[in-house]
C-alpha positions in Angstrom: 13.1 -27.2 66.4 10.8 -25.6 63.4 8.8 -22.6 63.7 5.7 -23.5 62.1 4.0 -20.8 60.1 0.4 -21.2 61.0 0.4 -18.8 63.8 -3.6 -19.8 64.7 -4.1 -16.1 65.2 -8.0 -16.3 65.5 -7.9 -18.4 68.2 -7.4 -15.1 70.9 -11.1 -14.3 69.8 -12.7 -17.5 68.4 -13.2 -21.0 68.4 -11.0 -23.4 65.6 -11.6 -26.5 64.4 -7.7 -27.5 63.2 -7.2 -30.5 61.0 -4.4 -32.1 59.5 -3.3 -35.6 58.5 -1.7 -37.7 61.4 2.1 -36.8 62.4 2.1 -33.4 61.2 2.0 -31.7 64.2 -0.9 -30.4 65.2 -0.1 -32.1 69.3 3.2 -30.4 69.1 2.3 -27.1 68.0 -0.7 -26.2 70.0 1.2 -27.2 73.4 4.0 -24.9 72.1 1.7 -21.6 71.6 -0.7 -22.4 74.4 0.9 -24.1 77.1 -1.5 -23.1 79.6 -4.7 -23.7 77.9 -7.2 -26.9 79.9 -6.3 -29.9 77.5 -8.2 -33.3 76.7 -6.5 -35.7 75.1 -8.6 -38.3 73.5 -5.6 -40.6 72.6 -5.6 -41.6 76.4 -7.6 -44.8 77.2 -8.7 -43.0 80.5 -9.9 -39.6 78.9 -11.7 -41.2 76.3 -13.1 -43.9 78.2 -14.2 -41.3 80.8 -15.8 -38.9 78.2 -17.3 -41.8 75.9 -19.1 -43.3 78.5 -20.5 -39.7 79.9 -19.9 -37.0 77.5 -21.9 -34.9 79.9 -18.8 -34.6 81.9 -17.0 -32.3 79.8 -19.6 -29.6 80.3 -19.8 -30.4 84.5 -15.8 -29.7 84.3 -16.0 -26.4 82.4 -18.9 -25.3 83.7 -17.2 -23.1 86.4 -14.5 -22.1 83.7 -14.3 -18.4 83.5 -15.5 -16.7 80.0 -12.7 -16.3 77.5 -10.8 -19.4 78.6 -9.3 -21.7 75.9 -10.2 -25.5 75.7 -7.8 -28.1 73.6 -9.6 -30.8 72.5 -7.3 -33.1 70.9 -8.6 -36.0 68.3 -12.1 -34.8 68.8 -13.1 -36.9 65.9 -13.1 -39.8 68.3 -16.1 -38.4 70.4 -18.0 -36.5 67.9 -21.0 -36.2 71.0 -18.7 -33.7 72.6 -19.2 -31.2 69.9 -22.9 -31.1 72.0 -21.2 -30.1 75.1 -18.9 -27.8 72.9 -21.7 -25.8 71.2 -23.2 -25.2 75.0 -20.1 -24.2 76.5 -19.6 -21.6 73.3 -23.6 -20.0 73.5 -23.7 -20.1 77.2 -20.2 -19.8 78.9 -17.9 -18.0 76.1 -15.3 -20.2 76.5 -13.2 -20.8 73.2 -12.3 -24.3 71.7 -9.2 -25.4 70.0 -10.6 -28.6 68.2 -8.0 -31.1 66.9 -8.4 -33.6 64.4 -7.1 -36.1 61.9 -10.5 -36.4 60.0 -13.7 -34.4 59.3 -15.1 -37.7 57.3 -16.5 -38.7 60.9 -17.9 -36.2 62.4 -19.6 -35.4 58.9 -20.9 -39.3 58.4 -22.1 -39.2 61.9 -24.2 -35.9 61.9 -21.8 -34.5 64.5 -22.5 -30.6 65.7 -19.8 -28.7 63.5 -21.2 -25.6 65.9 -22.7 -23.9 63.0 -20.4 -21.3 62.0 -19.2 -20.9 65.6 -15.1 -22.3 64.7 -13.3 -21.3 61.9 -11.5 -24.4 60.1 -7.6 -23.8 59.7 -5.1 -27.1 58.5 -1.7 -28.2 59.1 0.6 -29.2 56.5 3.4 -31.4 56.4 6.8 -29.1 57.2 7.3 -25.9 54.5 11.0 -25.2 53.5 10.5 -21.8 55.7 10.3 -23.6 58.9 12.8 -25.9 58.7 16.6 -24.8 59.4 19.0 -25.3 56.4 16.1 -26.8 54.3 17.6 -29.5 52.3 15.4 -30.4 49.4 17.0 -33.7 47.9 16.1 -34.8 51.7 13.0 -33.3 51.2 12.4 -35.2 48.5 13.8 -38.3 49.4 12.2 -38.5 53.7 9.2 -36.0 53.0 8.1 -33.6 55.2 6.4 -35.4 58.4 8.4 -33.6 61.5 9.8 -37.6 62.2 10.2 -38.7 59.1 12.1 -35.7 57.6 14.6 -36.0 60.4 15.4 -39.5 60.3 18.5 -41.4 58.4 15.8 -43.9 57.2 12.3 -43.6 57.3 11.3 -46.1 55.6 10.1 -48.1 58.3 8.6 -45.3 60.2 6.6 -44.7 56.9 5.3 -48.4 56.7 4.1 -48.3 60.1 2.1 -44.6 58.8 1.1 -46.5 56.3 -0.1 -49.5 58.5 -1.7 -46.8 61.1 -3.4 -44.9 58.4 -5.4 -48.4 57.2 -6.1 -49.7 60.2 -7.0 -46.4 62.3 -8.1 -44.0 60.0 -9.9 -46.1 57.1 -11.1 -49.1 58.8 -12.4 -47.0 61.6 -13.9 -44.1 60.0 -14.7 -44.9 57.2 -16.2 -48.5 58.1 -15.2 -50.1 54.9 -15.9 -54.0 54.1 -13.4 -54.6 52.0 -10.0 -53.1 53.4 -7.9 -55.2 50.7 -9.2 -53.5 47.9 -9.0 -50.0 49.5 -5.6 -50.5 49.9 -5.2 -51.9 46.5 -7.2 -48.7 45.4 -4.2 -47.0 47.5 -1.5 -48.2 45.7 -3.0 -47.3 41.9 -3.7 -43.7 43.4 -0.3 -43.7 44.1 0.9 -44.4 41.2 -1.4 -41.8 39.7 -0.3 -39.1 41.9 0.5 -36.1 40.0 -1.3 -37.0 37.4 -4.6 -36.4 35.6 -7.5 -38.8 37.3 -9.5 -41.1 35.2 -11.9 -42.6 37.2 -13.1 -45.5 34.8 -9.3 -46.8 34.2 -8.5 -46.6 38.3 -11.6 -48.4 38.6 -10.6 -51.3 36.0 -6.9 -51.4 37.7 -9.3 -52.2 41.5 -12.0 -54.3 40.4 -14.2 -51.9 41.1 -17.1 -49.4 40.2 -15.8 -46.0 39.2 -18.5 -44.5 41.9 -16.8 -46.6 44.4 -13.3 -45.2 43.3 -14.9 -41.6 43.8 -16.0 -42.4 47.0 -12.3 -43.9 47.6 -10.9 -40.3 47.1 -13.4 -38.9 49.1 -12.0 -40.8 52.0 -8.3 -39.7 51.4 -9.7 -35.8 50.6 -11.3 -36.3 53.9 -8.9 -38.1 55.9 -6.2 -35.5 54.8 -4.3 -37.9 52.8 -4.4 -36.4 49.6 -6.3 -33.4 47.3 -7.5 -32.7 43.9 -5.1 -30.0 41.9 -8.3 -28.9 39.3 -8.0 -27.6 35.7 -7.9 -24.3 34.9 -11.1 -24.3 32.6 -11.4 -20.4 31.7 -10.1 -20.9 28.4 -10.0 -18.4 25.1 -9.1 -20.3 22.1 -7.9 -24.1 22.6 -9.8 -26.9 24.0 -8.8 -27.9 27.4 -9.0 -31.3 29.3 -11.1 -30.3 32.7 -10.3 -33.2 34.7 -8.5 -33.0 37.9 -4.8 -34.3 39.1 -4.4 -35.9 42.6 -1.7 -35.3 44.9 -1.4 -37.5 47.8 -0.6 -35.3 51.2 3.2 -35.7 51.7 6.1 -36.8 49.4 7.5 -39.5 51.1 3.9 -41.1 51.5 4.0 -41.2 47.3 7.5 -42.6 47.6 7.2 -45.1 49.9 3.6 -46.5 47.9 5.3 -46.1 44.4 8.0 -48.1 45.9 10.9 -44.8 44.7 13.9 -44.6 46.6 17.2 -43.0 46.9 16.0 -39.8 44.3 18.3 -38.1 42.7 18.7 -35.7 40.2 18.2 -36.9 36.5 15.8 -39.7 37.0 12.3 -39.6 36.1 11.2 -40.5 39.7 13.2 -37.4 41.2 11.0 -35.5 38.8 8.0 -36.5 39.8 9.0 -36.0 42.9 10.1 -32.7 42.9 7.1 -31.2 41.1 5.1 -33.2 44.5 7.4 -31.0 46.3 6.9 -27.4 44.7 3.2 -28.3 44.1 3.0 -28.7 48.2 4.8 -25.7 49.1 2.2 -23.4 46.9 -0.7 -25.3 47.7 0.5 -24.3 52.1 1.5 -21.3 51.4 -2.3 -20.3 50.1 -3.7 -22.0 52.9 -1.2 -20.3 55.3 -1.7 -16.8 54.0 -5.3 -16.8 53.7 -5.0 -16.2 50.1 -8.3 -16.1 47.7 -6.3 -17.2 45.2 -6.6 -20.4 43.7 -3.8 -23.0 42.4 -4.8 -25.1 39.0 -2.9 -26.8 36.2 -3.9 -26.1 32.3 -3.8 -28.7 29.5 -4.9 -28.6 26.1 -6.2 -31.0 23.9 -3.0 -31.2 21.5 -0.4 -31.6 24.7 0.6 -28.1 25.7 0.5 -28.4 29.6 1.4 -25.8 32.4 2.0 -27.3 36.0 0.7 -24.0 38.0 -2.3 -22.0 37.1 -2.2 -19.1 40.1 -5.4 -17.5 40.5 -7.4 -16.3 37.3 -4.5 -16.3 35.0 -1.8 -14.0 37.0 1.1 -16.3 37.2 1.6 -19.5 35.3 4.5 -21.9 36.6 6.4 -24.6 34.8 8.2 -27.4 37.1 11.1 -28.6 35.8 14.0 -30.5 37.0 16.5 -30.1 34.9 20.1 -28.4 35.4 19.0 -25.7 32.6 16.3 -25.2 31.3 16.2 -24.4 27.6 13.4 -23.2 25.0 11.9 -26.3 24.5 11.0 -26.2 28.4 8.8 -23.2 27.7 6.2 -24.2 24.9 3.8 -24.9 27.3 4.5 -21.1 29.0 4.5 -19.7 25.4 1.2 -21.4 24.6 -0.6 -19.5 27.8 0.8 -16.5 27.6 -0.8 -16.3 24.2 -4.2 -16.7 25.9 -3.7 -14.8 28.7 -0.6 -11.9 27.2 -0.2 -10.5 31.1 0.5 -13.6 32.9 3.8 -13.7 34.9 5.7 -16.5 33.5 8.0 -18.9 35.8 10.2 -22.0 35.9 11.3 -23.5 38.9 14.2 -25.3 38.1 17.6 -26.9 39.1 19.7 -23.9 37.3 22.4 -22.6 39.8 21.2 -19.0 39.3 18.3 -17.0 38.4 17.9 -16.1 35.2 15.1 -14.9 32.2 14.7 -16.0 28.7 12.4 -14.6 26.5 9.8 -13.5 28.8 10.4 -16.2 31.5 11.9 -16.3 35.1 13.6 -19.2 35.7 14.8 -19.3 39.3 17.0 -22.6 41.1 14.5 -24.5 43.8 15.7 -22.2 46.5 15.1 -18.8 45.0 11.8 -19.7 44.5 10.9 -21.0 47.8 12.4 -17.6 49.6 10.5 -15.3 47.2 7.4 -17.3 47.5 7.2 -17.7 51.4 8.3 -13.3 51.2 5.1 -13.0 49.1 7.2 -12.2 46.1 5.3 -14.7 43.6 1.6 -13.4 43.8 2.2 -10.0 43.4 -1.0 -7.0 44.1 
C-alpha cells in the first residue's frame, strides 16, 4: 500500500545495519524488496530462545551459505552476541547482513560488535507525504504517520498501547532504569516541550530530577528513536544567537497523544504546533533519504527574531506558518536573516491556496511544498 522511499540500495554490495523506531516498518519493507533473503526473526520465542541459548548456531547454519548471500536479522538488538557470529560470517564467508533494529542504545551499552565499519547505518521514518496515496495532511496531523496508526478512524488506543510498549519494552529493558515513573513523568514534560527550545535545568525542576539525569533521559529517546535534537544555527554575523537545541519527538501523533491534543484543526494553536512537527519531519527524512550533506537547523536571536528552518550553511531559510495567508508580519524573522546572509532562498510554508511571493519570499500551500521538496526542488546546486 505505500511505496517507501528508502530503496536500501547498498545492500546488493554491503552489509546494513537499519534502525528505526517500533511500527515504522522496517519488518514490512525488507520482506517486500527481499523476499527471498534467509530470515531470523528474534520476535519469535523459538528463534530467540534457540539463538540466546547458543549463538554459535547462527554461524553452523550459514556456514555452508554461498558468498554474496543476504541474511535478515530482524530485532538484532535483542542478541547483541550475534553481531560475533555476524562479523565472522562477513571476514570469512562474504555473506551480507541486513541488521534490524529498534535501538542502538543496547548494543552500544553492552559493548556489542558494531562490525567496525563493515555495515553502513541507514533509518526508517515514520510515512513521508510521497509514499502515501492522496496524502491527507489534517489526517496527518491529527493520526501521525506510523503505517497503523495513520490508517485508522481512531488511533488513539493503538497509540496508548505504543505508548505502553515503548515503556515497558524499550525503556525498561534497554535502558535498565530504576525509576520507570519518573521517566515517564520526564516523558510527558518532553512532550510538552516538543518543538521547542530545551532547557535542561527547568525540565529537570518540572521531574524532580538532576539536569544530568534529564540529559541522559534524551539520550535514551535519541537512542531508542523516539525523538531528535533540531540544533541552532550558530554561524552568526551581527546579532547574538541563543545556541541551544529544540527537540522533536519521532512522530506527530506520539506528541499528540502525550500532550493530550486532539481533533486538530486549522486556527488553533495546537494545529500549529502540529503542523510545523509535521513539515519539520518531512525535511529532516527527506535529508536522510537523499543522502544529503546538508544539515537542517533553526536560528533565534537574542531580541526574538526566529526562523523555523536553517538548510545547510545559510542556503535556504524556511518559516512555518499556519495561517490561511500569510502577511508581512509573518516574514520579520525571514527579513532579519536575509540581512545576514543576503543570498539565502527565502520560504513560507503555509495554508494559502496558491503559491505566491512577496517581497523576496515564496510562500507555497502545504502541498506545493511537499511535491517540490520530495522532486529536489527546495535545495537547489
Amino acid at each position: 500500500m505505500f511505496t517507501r522511499k528508502l530503496l536500501l540500495q547498498d545492500v546488493e554490495n554491503e552489509s546494513v545495519f537499519l534502525f528505526g523506531a517500533r511500527q515504522t516498518g522496517k519488518s514490512t519493507l525488507v520482506k517486500e524488496k527481499f523476499p527471498q533473503a534467509r530470515y531470523y526473526d528474534l520476535l519469535k520465542s523459538d528463534v530467540f530462545e534457540r539463538l540466546v541459548r547458543a549463538p554459535w548456531l547462527f554461524r553452523e547454519e550459514l556456514d555452508l551459505c554461498p558468498p554474496n548471500e543476504l541474511v535478515i536479522v530482524d530485532e538484532v538488538q535483542k542478541i547483541p552476541q550475534l553481531l560475533n557470529e555476524v562479523h565472522w560470517l562477513i571476514h570469512n564467508r562474504q555473506l551480507r547482513f541486513l541488521l534490524c533494529g529498534s535501538s542502538a542504545r543496547k548494543l552500544k551499552r553492552c559493548g556489542a560488535n558494531l562490525l567496525g565499519g563493515r555495515a553502513i547505518r541507514e533509518l526508517l521514518h515514520p510515512l513521508v507525504s510521497v509514499e502515501i496515496p492522496d496524502f491527507d495532511f489534517i489526517k496527518a496531523i491529527n493520526h501521525g504517520l506510523l503505517p497503523q496508526h495513520y490508517l485508522l478512524s481512531n488511533p488513539r488506543k493503538k497509540l496508548q498501547a505504543y505508548i505502553g510498549n515503548y515503556l515497558q519494552e524499550e525503556i525498561r529493558e534497554e535502558a535498565q532504569l530504576r525509576n520507570l515513573r519518573t521517566f515517564t513523568r520526564f516523558l510527558d514534560v518532553a512532550a510538552l516541550t516538543n518543538g521547542e527550545i530545551v532547557n535542561f535545568s527547568n525540565i529537570a525542576t518540572d521531574c524532580g530530577v538532576s539536569a544530568p539525569t534529564v540529559r541522559e533521559y534524551f539520550s535514551i529517546l535519541e537512542e531508542t528513536m523516539f525523538g531528535y535534537f533540531v540544533p541552532a544555527f550558530t554561524k552568526t554575523v551581527k546579532r547574538r544567537i541563543i545556541q541551544a537545541p529544540k527537540f522533536y519527538l519521532f512522530d506527530v501523533g506520539v506528541a499528540n497523544y502525550l500532550t493530550k491534543r486532539k481533533s486538530l484543526l486549522p486556527g488553533s494553536v495546537d494545529f500549529g504546533k502540529a503542523f510545523e512537527h509535521l513539515i519539520i519531519h518531512e525535511l529532516t527524512a527527506y535529508l536522510s533519504y537523499s543522502f544529503s550533506e546538508e544539515t537542517l537547523s533553526y536560528w533565534r536571536t537574542a531580541n526574538g527574531y526566529e526562523v523555523d528552518v536553517v538548510l545547510g550553511d545559510a542556503q535556504v531559510a524556511i518559516e512555518i506558518k499556519s495561517c490561511n495567508e500569510v502577511q508581512s508580519r509573518h516574514l520579520r524573522g525571514l527579513k532579519a536573516f536575509s540581512e545576514e546572509y543576503p543570498n539565502a532562498r527565502l520560504m513560507v510554508v503555509s495554508l494559502d491556496p496558491n503559491p505566491r511571493r512577496m517581497n523576496g519570499v515564496e510562500i507555497y500551500p502545504i502541498a506545493d511544498f511537499l511535491k517540490k521538496l520530495w522532486n529536489d526542488e527546495i535545495i537547489i546546486g
